[in-house]
N, C-alpha and C positions, 0 to 999 in steps of 0.2 A: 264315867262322869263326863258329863258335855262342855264343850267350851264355846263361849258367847265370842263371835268374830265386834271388834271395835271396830271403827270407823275414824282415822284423825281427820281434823279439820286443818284446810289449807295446808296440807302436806301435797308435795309437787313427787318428791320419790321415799320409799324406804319406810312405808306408814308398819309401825308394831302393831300387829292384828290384837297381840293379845293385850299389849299395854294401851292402847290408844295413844301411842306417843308418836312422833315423827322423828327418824330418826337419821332422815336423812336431809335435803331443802325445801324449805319454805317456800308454795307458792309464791310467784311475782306479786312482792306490793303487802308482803306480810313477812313478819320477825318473832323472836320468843322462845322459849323453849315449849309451848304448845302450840304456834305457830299463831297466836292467837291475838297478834297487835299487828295493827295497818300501819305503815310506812307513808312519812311523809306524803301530801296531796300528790304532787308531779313528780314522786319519786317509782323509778321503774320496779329496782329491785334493792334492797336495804341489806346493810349485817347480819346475821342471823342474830348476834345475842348482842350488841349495841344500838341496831337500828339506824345504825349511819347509813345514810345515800350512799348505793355504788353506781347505779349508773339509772341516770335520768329519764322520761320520759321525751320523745321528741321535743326540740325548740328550747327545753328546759334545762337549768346549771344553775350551781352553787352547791353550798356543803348542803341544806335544805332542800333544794331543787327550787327554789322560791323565785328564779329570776329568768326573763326570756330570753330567749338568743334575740340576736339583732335579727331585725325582718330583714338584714340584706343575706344572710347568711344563705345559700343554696341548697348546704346539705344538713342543717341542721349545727351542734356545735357541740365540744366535748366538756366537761364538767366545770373547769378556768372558762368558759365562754368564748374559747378561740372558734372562728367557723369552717367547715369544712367548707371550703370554699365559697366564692362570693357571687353572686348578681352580677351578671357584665353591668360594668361599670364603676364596680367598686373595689375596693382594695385594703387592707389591714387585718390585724388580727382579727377584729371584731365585724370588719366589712365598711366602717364606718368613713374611710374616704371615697371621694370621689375622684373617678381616673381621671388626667387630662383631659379638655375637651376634644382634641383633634386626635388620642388614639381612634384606631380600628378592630373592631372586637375584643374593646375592652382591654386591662392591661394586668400586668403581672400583679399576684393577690398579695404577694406581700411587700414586694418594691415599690409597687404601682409605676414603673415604668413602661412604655408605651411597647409591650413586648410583640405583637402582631402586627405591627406597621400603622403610620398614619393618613391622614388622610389629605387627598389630592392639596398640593401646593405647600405642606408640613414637612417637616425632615427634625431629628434629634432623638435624645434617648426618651424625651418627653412628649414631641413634638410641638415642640414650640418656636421653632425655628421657619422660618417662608423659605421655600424653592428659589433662586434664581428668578429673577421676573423674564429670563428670556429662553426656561426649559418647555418644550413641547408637554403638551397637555396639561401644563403647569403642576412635572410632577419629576421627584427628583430621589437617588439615594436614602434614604432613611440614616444611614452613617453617618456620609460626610456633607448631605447634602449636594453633591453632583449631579447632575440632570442625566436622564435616562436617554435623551435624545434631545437637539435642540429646535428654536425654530428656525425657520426657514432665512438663511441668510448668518446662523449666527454657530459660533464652534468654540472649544477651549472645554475644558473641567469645568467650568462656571457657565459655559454661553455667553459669556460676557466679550467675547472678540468675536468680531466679523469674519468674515469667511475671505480670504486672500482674495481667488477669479470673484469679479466681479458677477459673474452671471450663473454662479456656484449657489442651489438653496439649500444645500447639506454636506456640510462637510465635520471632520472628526476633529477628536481634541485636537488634532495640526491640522491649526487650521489654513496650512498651505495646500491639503490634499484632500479635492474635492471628490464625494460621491456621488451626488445627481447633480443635474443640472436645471437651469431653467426652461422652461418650452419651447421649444424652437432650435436649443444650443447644444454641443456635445464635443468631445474632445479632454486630455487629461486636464487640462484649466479651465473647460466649456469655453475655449475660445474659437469654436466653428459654427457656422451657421449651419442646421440641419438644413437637407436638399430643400430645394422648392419644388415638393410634389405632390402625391396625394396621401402623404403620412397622416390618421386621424389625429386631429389634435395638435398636428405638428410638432410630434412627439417622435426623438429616433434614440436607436442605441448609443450611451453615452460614448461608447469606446468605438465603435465603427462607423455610425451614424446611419446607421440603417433603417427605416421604420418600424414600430412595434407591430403595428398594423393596419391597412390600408384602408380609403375610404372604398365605399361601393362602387362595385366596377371597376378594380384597380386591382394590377397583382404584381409584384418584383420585390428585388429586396429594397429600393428606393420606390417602391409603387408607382415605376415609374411608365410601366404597362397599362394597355386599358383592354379589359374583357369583350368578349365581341358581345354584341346589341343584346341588351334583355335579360342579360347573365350580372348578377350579384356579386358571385361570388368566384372565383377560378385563379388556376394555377398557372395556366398556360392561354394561346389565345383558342386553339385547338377543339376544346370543352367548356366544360361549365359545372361548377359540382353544385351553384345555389340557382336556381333561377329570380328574377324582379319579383314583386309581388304581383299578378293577374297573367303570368305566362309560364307555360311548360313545354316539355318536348327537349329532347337530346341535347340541340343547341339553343333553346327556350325560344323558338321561333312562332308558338302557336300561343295566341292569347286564353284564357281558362274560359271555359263555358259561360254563357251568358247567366247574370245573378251573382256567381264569382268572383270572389274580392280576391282569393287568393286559393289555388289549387297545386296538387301533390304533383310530380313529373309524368304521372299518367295521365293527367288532366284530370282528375279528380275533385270536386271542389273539397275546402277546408275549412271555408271559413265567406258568409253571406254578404254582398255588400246589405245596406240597409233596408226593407220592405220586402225579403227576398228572406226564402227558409228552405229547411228539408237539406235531405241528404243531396243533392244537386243543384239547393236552390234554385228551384222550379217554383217553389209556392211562395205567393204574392200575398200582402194583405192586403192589396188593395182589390183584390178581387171577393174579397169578403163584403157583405153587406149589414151584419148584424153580428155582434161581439156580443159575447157576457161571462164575465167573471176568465177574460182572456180567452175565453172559447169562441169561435165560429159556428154559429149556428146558421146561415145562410150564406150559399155564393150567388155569385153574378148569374153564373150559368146553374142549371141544375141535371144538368145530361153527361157533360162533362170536366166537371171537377169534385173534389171531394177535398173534406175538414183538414187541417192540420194547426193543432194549437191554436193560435187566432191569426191562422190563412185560407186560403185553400190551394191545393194544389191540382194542377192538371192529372187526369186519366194520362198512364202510361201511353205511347202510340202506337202502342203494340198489342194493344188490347183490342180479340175482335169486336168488331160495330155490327150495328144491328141499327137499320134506318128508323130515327125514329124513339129509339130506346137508349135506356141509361146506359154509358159505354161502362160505368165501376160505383161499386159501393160507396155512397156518401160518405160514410163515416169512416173508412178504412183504406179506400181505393182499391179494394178488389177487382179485379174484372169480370163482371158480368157474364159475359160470353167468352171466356176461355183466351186462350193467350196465340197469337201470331208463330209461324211458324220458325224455331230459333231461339224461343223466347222460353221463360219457365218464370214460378214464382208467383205469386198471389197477385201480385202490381204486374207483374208481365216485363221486368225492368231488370231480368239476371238473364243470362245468354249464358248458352255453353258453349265459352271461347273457343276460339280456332288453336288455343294454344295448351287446351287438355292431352293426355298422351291415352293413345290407343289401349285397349287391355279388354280384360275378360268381362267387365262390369260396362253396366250403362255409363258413356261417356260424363255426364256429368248428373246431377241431381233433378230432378223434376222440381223440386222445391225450394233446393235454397242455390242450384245452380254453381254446388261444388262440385271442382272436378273428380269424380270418383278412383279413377287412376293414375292420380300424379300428372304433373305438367311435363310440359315438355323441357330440355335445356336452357336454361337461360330466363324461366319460368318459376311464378313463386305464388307463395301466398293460395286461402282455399279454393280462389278461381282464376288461378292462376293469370291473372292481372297487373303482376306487379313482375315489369320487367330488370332485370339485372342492370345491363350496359346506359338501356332509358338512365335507371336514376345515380348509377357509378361509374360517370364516363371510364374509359377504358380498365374497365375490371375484369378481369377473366374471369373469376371464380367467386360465385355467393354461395350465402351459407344461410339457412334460415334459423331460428329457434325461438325456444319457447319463456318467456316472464313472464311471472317465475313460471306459471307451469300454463295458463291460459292464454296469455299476451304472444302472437305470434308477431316477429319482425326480423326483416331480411338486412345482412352485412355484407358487404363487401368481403373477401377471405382474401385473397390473392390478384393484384394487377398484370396487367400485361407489362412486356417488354416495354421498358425503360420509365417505366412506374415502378411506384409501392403506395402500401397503405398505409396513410399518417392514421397513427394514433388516436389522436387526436379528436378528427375530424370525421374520418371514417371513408373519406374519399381518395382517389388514388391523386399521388403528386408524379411530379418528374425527379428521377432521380438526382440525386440531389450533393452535385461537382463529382459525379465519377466517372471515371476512365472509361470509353467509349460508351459514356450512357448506359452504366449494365448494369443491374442492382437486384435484390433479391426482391419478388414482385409484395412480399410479406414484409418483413423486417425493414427492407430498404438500402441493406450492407450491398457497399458494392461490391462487385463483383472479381475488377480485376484491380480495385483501388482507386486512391482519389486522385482526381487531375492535380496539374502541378500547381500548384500555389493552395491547396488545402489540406487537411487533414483531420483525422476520428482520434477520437480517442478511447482505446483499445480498454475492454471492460466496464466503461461506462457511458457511451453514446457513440455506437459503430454507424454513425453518419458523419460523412465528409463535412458538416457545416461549422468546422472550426477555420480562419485565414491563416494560412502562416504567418508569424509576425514581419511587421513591417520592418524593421530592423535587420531580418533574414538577409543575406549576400543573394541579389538575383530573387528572393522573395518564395526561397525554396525550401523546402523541410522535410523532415519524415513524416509519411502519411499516415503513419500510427500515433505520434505522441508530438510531434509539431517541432521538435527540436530543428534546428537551422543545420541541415546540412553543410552546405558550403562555407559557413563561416557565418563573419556581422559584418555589416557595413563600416564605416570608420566611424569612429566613435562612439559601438557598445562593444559588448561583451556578457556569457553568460550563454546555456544552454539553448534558449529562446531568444538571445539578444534584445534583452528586455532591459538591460543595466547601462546604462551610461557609464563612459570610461572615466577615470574620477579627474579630476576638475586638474588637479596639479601635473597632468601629466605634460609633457612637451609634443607638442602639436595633436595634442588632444585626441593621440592615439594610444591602444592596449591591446595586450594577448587576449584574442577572442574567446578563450578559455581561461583564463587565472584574472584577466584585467589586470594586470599588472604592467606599467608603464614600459611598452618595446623604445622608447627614444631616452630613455630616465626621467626623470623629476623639475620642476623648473626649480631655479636659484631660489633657496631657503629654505626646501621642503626636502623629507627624506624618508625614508622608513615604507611598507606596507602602502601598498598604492600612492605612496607621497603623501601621506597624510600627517604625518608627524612636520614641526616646523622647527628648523634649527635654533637654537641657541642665541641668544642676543650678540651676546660677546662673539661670536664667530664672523662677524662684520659684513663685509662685501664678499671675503671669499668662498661666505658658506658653508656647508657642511659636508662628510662620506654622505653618498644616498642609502647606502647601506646602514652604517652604524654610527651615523648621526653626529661623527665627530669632525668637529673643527678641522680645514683643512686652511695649515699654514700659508702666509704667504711667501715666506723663505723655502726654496728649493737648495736640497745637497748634490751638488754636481759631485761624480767620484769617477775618477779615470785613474790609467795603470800605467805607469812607466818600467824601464827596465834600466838593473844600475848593475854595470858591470865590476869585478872584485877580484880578486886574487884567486878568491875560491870559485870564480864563475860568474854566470852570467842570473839574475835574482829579479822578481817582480815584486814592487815594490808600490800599493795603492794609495793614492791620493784625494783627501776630498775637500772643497769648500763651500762653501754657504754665500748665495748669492738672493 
């Protein structure tokens, strides 16, 4: 006997083949025990045998599903209509407030307070509070409202006091102890006038008053140096590690090629003055006589010049002549007749320097006039053209390479004796306060140490260019870490001698080590540097400097007599109060 497979309807699992029952869930959005009644409109999935809503379709709630989520709701919302979260901007169960206006990305969804911070000039939990009208950038704590910084001239937790030194434009909540100073000024009050010299800006170190950095042609620590003729930029008067703009050459004595506004230390041009092009700014536009669409399509001459952009430029001079005939290609500058002896390249305009090195290979390229076998010492770059010492006054030692893998360019590696190589800059400096000028030609560490009155500090900048402090005895320290050797002057104390001796002491002297009053304490003070202040009732005569107590002004005088007796002779002490 055969059996008829059934089929349920709207069974999701567990369909009886034989009964056509389901006997397991109901498709989503159907109920029944034949699964055979649809489930509220915007309901997802229903009871199996009540048909009550269990869980809603998107956006949709209530026991029906009959009602929308709020349109602020972000994730949609759970059967009560709370929303999983809200719309920056909004806030509550439902979504239905709006945050403060001055949060910033919106605020916490059920507090709705301003939980990501407010915005420039705002501070509170809501942000409804103004900044200080005297915080820089007009922006301040979100807490308590405190400024992040103030403006210039004003200090305190609020910005609301002036800054003590008058010529003080930043100073901290005490506002007796300034940070920078104004243009020109420096010193711990900015009560010194920076040098009168060639500081840019007139701007110096506020602590030593040294300049940040000098104008053109100037080099010291007060700039108070001037570079020799046509030099920019330099350490010394010696060299020159920038040349002016329109001069090159070791000590930038030679002006750049004619057309040249500004060229490289080998005289190179870089850069055209105006009506002037090409890689040597040779080519003129004024020797063009027909432009179109920025192209040169005629020059002046037609035997000796050729196209470039909308110029033209000269036939190389090196190109042989033929009386009579085109010396080079219109449109390209080729040479016609082959190139001059010395010369290579399609222009006739690449040489195979005097400074290629000898070897097994034709010395240099027939065509692009590279050296084929390395340059010689002192020598760089692929025609070898680019001299060493030329553009790194006293550098011993370059080093060429490769950025990242195409860009070749030449460094400085190592200086000569009594150089190194700033970081920095890339050029050599002079060693910099070491004992006989010695320093390592790299690094820059000297050698046998820093002269007297300086000092490194050891593990994080092994250059001499710290002062010993001024307060130093003799203004001498350790050349490793700057500590005061010999002692302080009168009146500090303190590893560095950076501590003033405290105020109560008598004749304003202390142990250069403890600061603790070597003469004692003056009348009324006592205690830990003299800082503590006697007692009222202790009157005129003051108090122990030690333990602060009242010192009587009744003295016990006690002296000894001797009384003789039957039984001998007996001491016998006496005292009174005077």
């Amino acid at each position: 006997m055969s059996f008829v497979e059934l089929n349920c309807t709207n069974c999701l699992s567990d369909c009886n083949k034989t009964t056509g029952h389901c006997d397991g869930s109901c498709s989503h959005g159907f109920y029944g025990d034949e699964c055979d009644k649809a489930c509220t409109e915007n309901c997802f999935r229903c009871n199996r045998t009540t048909g009550v809503c269990v869980y809603c379709k998107d956006n949709f709630y209530g026991i029906l599903c009959q009602s929308n989520c709020s349109i602020n709701c972000k994730y949609g919302c759970n059967k009560n209509g709370t929303c999983f979260g809200c719309f920056n901007g909004y806030y509550g169960p439902q979504c239905q407030k709006k945050c403060p206006v001055n949060c910033t990305f919106g605020c916490h969804s059920e507090k709705g307070n301003c939980a990501y911070g407010c915005v420039d000039g705002m501070w509170g939990d809501y942000c409804d509070k103004s900044c200080p009208i005297n915080c820089d950038t007009n922006s301040c704590h979100q807490g308590d409202g405190s400024c992040w910084t103030c403006k210039a001239g004003f200090g305190g937790n609020q910005c609301s006091d002036r800054c003590v030194d008058e010529h003080c434009v930043l100073c901290s909540y005490d506002v007796t102890v300034c940070s920078r100073c104004q243009k020109g000024w420096y010193g711990t009050h900015c009560e010194k006038n920076c040098p009168e010299s060639h500081c840019i800006s007139q701007s110096c170190d506020k602590t030593t008053g040294k300049c940040l950095s000098c104008e053109s042609g100037w080099f010291g620590e007060y700039c108070e140096n001037q570079c020799i003729g046509n030099c920019d930029q330099c350490s010394d008067t010696s060299t020159c590690e920038k040349c002016k703009p329109g001069f090159y050459g070791y000590l930038c004595h030679s002006p750049c090629p004619s057309g040249c506004k500004d060229c490289d230390r080998d005289g190179k041009c870089k850069t055209c003055i105006e009506g002037f092009k090409g890689v040597d700014c040779t080519c003129q536009t004024s020797e063009c006589v027909n432009v179109t669409d920025n192209k040169c399509s005629q020059c002046k001459s037609n035997t000796s010049w050729y196209f470039f952009e909308d110029a033209c430029c000269p036939c190389s001079k090196h190109c042989n002549q033929t009386m009579g005939e085109e010396t080079c290609q219109v449109d390209n500058g080729r040479c016609l007749n082959g190139c001059q002896d010395g010369y290579v390249g399609e222009q006739c305009i690449e040489t195979c320097g005097n400074n290629c090195a000898p070897g097994n290979q034709t010395t240099c390229s027939n065509v692009t006039g590279h050296c084929q076998n390395g340059c010689l010492p002192g020598w760089f770059m692929p025609k070898c053209d680019f001299n060493c010492t030329n553009n790194f006054p006293h550098c011993k030692e370059c080093k060429e390479y490769m950025y990242p893998y195409t860009d070749r360019f030449v460094q400085c590696y190592r200086c000569g004796p009594g150089y190194y190589r700033d970081f920095q800059s890339g050029f050599c400096k002079s060693c910099y306060n070491c004992l006989n000028n010695t320093c390592d030609g790299v690094t820059g560490q000297c050698t046998y140490g820093c002269r007297e009155g300086w000092y490194s500090l050891s593990g994080v900048h092994y250059q001499c260019q710290f002062r010993c402090g001024e307060n130093c005895l003799d203004q001498t320290c350790n050349d490793t870490n700057g500590i005061c050797t010999n002692g302080c002057n009168k009146g500090f104390y303190g590893l560095f001698c950076h501590m003033r001796c405290p105020t109560n002491c008598i004749n304003g002297t202390c142990d250069s080590d403890t600061g603790h009053c070597d003469d004692g304490c003056i009348p009324g003070t006592f205690g830990y540097h003299c800082l503590s202040t006697c007692q009222p009732r202790c009157g005129d005569t003051g108090c122990d400097k030690e333990s602060g107590r009242c010192v009587s002004k009744y003295h016990i005088l006690v002296w000894s007599v001797t009384i003789c007796s039957s039984t001998g002779a007996e001491p016998v002490f006496v005292a009174r109060t005077v």
